[in-house]
C-alpha positions as MATLAB code, in Angstrom:
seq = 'XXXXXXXXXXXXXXXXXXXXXXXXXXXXXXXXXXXXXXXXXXXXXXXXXXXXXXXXXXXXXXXXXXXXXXXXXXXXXXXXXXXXXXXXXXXXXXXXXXXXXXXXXXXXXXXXXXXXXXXXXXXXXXXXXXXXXXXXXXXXXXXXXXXXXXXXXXXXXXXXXXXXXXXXXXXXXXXXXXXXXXXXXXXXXXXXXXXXXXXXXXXXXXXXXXXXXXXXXXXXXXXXXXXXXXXXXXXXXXXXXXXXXXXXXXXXXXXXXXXXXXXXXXXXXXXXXXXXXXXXXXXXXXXXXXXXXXXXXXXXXXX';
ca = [
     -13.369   -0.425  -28.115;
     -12.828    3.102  -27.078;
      -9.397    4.346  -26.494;
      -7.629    7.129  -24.646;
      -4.568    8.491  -24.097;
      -4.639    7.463  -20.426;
      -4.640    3.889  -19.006;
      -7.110    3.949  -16.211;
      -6.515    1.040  -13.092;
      -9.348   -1.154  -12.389;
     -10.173   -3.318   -8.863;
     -12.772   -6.177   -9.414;
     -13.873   -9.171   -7.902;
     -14.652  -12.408   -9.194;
     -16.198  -15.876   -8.681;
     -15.283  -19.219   -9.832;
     -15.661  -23.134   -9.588;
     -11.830  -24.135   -9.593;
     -12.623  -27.591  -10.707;
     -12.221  -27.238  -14.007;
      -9.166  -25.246  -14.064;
      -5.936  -25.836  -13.516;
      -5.428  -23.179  -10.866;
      -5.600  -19.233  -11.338;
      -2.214  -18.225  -12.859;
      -1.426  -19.234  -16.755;
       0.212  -22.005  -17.162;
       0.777  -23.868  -20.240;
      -0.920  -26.515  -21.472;
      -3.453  -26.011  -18.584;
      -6.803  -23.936  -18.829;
      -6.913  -21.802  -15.630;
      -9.061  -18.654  -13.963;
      -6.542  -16.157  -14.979;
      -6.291  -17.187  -18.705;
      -9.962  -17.409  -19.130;
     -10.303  -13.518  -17.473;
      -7.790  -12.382  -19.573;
      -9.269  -13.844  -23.086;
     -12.815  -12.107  -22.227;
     -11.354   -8.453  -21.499;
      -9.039   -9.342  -24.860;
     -12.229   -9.792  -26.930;
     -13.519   -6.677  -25.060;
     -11.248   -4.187  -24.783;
      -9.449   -5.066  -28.067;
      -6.013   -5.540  -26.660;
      -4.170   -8.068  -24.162;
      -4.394   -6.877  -20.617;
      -2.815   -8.649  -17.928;
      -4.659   -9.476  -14.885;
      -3.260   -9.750  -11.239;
      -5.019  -11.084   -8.581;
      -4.446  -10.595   -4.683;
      -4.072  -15.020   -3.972;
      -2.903  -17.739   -6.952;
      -5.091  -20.285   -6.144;
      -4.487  -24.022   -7.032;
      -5.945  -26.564   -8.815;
      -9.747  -27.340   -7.637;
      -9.697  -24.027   -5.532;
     -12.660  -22.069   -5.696;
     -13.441  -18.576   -5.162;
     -16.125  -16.146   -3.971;
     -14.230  -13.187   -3.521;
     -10.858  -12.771   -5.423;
      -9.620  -10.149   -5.832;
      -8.308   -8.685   -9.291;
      -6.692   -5.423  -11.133;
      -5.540   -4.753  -13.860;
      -5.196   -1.451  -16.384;
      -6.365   -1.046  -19.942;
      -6.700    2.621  -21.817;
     -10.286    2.703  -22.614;
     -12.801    4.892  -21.962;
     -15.106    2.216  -21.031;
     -17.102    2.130  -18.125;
     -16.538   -0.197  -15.183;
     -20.110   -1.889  -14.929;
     -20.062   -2.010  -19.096;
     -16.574   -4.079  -19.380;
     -17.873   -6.218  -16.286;
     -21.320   -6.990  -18.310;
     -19.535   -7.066  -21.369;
     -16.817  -10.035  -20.303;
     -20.217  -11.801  -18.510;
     -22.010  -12.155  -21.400;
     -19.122  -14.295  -23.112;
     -17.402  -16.028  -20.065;
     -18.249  -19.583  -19.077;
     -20.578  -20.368  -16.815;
     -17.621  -21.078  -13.974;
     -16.005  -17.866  -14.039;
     -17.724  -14.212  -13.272;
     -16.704  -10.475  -12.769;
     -19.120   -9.942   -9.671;
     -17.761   -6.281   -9.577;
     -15.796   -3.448  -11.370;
     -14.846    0.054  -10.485;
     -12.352    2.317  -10.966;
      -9.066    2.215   -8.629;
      -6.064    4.581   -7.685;
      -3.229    4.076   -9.958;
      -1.178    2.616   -8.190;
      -3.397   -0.073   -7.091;
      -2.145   -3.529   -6.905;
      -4.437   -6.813   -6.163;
      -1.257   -8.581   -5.077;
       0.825   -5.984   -3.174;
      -2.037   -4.081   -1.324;
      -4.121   -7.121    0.130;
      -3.813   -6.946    3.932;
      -5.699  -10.185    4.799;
      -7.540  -12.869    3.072;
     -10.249  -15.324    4.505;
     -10.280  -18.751    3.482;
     -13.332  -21.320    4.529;
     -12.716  -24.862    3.857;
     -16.358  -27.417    3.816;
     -15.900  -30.823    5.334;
     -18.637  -33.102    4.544;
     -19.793  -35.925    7.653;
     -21.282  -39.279    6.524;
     -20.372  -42.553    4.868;
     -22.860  -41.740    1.729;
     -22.124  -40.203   -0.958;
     -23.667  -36.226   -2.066;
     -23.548  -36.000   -5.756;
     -24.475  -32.157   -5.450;
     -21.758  -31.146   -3.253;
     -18.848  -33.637   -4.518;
     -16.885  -30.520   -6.049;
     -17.231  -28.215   -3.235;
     -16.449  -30.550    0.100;
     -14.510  -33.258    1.391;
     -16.328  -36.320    2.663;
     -14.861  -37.369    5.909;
     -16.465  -40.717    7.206;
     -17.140  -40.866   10.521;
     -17.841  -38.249   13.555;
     -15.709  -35.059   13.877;
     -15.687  -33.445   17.360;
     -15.853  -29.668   16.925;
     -14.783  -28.943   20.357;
     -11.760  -30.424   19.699;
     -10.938  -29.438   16.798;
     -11.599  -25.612   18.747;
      -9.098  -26.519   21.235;
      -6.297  -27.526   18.296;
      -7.059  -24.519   16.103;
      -6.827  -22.130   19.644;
      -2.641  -22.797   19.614;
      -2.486  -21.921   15.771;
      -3.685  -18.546   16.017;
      -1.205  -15.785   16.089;
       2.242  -15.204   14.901;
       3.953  -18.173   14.166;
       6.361  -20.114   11.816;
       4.123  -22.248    9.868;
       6.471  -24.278    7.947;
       5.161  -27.550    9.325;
       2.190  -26.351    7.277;
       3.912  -25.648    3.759;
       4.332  -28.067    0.750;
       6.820  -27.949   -1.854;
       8.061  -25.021   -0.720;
      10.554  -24.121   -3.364;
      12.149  -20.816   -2.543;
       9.525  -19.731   -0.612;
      11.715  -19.410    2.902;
      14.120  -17.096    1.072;
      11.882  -14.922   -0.339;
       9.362  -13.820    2.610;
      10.264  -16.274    5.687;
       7.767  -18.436    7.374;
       6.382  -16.632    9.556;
       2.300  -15.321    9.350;
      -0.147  -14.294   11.673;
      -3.756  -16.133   11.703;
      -5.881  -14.111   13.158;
      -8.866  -15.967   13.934;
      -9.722  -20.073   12.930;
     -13.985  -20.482   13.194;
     -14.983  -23.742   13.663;
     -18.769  -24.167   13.025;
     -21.243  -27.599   12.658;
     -23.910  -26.907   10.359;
     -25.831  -29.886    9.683;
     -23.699  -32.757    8.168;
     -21.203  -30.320    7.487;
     -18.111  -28.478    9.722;
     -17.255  -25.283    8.412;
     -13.423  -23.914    9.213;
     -12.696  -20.511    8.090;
      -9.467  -18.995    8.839;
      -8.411  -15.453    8.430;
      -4.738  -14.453    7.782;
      -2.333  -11.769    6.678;
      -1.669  -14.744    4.289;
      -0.537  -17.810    3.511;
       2.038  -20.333    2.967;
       1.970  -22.965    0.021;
      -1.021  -25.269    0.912;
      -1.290  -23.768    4.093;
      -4.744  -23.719    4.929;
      -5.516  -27.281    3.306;
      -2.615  -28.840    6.291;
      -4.064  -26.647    8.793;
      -7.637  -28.597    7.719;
      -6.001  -31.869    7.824;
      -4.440  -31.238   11.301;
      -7.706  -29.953   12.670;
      -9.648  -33.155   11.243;
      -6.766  -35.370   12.559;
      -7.787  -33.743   16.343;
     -11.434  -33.718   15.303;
     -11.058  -37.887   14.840;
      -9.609  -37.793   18.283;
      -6.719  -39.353   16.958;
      -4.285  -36.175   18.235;
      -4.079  -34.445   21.246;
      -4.443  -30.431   21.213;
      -0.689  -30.879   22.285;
       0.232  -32.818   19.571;
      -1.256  -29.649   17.597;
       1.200  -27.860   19.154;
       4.172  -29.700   18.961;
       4.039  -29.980   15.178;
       3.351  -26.079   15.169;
       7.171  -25.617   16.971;
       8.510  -29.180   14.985;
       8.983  -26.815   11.921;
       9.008  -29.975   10.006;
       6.228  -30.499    7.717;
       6.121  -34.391    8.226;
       4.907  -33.467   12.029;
       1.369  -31.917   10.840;
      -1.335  -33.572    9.639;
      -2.463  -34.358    5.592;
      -2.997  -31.715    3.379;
      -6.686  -31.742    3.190;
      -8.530  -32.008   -0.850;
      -8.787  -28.963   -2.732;
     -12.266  -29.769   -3.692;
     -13.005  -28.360   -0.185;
     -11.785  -24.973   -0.064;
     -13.252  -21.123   -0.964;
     -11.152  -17.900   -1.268;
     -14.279  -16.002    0.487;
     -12.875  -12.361    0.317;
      -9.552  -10.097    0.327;
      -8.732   -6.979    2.539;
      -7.133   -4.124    1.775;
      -6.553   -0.891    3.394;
      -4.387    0.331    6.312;
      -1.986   -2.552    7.142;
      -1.623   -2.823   11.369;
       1.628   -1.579   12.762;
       4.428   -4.424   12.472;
       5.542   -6.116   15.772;
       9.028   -5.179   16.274;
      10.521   -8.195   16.026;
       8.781  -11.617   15.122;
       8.886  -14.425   17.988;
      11.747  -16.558   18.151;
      10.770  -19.406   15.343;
      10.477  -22.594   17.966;
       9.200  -20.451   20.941;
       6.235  -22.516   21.918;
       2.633  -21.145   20.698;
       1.316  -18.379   22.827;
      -1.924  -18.564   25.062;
      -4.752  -16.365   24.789;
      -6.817  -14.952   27.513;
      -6.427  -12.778   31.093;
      -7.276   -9.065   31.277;
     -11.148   -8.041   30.684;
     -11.504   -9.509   27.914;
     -13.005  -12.981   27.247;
     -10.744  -16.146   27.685;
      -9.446  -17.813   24.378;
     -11.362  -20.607   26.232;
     -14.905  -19.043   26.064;
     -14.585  -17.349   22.449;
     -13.306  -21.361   21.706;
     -16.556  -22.406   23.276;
     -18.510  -19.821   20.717;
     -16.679  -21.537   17.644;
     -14.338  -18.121   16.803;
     -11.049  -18.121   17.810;
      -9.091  -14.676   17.467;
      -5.779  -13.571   18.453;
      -5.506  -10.181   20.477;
      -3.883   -8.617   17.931;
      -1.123   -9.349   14.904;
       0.828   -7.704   11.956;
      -0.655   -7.996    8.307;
       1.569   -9.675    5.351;
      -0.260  -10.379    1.634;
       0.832  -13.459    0.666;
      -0.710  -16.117   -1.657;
      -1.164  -20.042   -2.040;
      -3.065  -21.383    1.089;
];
């Protein structure tokens, strides 16, 4: 290793199969994404260097597009410390990227939005090759509906009906988040649902799933979407759907959009898209995206 005087910041992105780990953040006892980053720059760079990382995902998470930082004095460059920790890594963890970042960059702080897609697999048999990255869900699953549901849980909201253990969660940032689109896709014998979000509660995105499916089985109403959306209760949503299933696809940073002044009032009823020029929430439900008209950004981590 090559020292200097000054620590220089570093932004990357990495990939990895969250089966085998026990989540990204250390824990003890448990081998997980962050510990496994942190050992490879350690053999590297010669010294520990802590790693943060812009979402904390859970056990049997994976990710395309996390987003890390972290600083080290070396004089190093980026693409030779990203080769470096790939040529000792496993083969279920990579540094897809490195460069060189502000100082003051933070992976955790600075994230704007994060985009989460989440595979559901259609059939009664079962697909050896894509048991780690999809949950099976016997039967039919109506997209359309499933459109409908997902069209009254985009915006600004209180999604505390779609938290788990919470712990002290509520106290430290609220409930409240905006999703800012929910795409609902067929594609073969799968359904895609990717959902887009200034971030995200504790399991968030996995109950969101397991609501959707629950209206995609035709065994809820849109309304009953709705209702467990203002319930603020999270026995009124549906399951929390496998881990297995879901992808951290990528992080946003930049300019975050101006705040609303004050959030909606936390049981107001979900608000309706559509009216002016633009196209109904109706018809861009009826193309598979669903996007609110606009919404404050909040990083946050733990879908």
């Amino acid at each position: 290793m090559v020292l200097t005087s000054r620590p220089r910041t570093f932004r990357g992105v990495v990939e990895y199969d969250g089966t085998d780990f026990h989540g990204w953040q250390v824990q003890a006892g448990g081998r997980t994404a962050q510990g496994v980053l942190e050992e490879a720059l350690t053999r590297v760079l010669g010294a520990r260097v802590p790693v943060l990382a812009a979402g904390r995902t859970d056990a049997g998470v994976h990710a395309e597009g996390q987003a890390v930082s972290f600083r080290a004095a070396t004089s190093i460059p980026p693409r030779g410390i990203a080769a470096a920790c790939n040529a000792i890594l496993p083969p279920d963890l990579s540094v897809l990227s490195l460069e060189e970042a502000p100082a003051g960059f933070h992976a955790t702080r600075d994230a704007t939005g994060k985009v989460y897609r989440y595979e559901i697999l259609l059939g009664s048999a079962p697909r050896p090759l894509l048991r780690r990255t999809t949950w099976r869900v016997p039967g039919r699953l109506d997209p359309r509906r499933m459109r409908e549901a997902a069209r009254l849980l985009v915006g600004r909201h209180d999604f505390r009906s779609f938290r788990s253990n919470p712990g002290n969660e509520a106290g430290r940032s609220g409930t409240v988040r905006t999703v800012r689109r929910i795409d609902v896709r067929r594609r073969g014998d799968r359904v895609l649902v990717e959902v887009e979000g200034d971030g995200f509660l504790y399991n968030m995105v996995r109950a969101l799933v397991g609501t959707l499916v629950q209206a995609g089985r035709g065994a809820w109403e849109a309304e009953r979407v709705a209702a467990a959306l203002r319930a603020r209760d999270r026995r009124a949503a549906g399951p929390t759907a496998p881990a297995r299933g879901l992808t951290l696809v990528s992080v946003s940073y930049g300019r975050r959009r101006r705040p609303q002044k004050k959030d909606p009032p936390a049981a107001a009823p979900p608000r309706m898209e559509g009216g002016g020029g633009r196209r109904s929430a109706a018809a861009r439900s009826k193309a598979g995206v669903v996007r609110p008209e606009s919404g404050p950004s909040k990083g946050e981590a733990n879908p």
